[in-house]
C-alpha positions, 0 to 999 in steps of 0.5 A, a space after each residue: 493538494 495531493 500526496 503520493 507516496 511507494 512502501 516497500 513492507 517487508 517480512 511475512 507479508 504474502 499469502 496473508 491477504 496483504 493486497 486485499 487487504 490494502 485494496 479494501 481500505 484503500 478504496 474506503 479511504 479514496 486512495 489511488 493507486 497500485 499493491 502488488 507482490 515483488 519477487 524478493 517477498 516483499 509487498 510494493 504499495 503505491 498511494 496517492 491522495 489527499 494527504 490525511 488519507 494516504 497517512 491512514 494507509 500507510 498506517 494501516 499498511 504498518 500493521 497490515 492484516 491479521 497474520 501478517 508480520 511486519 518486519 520492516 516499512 520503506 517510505 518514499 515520497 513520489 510525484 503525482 501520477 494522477 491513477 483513476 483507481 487502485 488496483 492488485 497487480 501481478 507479477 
């Protein structure tokens, strides 16, 4: 069974290597899907994988890296898109 999750992280969550950050681990983890940055500041994550493993990253993705400051976390459930990779996108 699968688990598919969309974050939306706010506060000082860009230009602090937020996306690589979630890529790196993402990756370590085998979790799919996308990280990118939205135009009101905030990060948008999508994640699916095996349940334990997308909890990690959402985990991970409350604390964030370094220089980060976490000021608020959305978590919404998803349905399985099925993503081969994870990806950084680009506005």
């Amino acid at each position: 069974m699968k688990k598919s999750v969309r974050l939306y992280i706010g506060g000082v969550v860009q230009g602090v290597f937020f996306r690589a950050f979630i890529k790196e681990n993402a990756e370590r983890y085998d979790v799919k899907g996308f990280v990118r940055n939205l135009e009101d500041g905030r990060i948008e994550i999508f994640l699916e994988g095996k349940p334990e493993d997308v909890d990690k990253m959402i985990g991970l993705a409350k604390k964030g890296p370094k220089h980060s400051q976490i000021k608020n976390v959305e978590v919404k459930d998803e349905k399985f898109q099925d993503f081969k990779s994870f990806k950084v996108l680009h506005i």
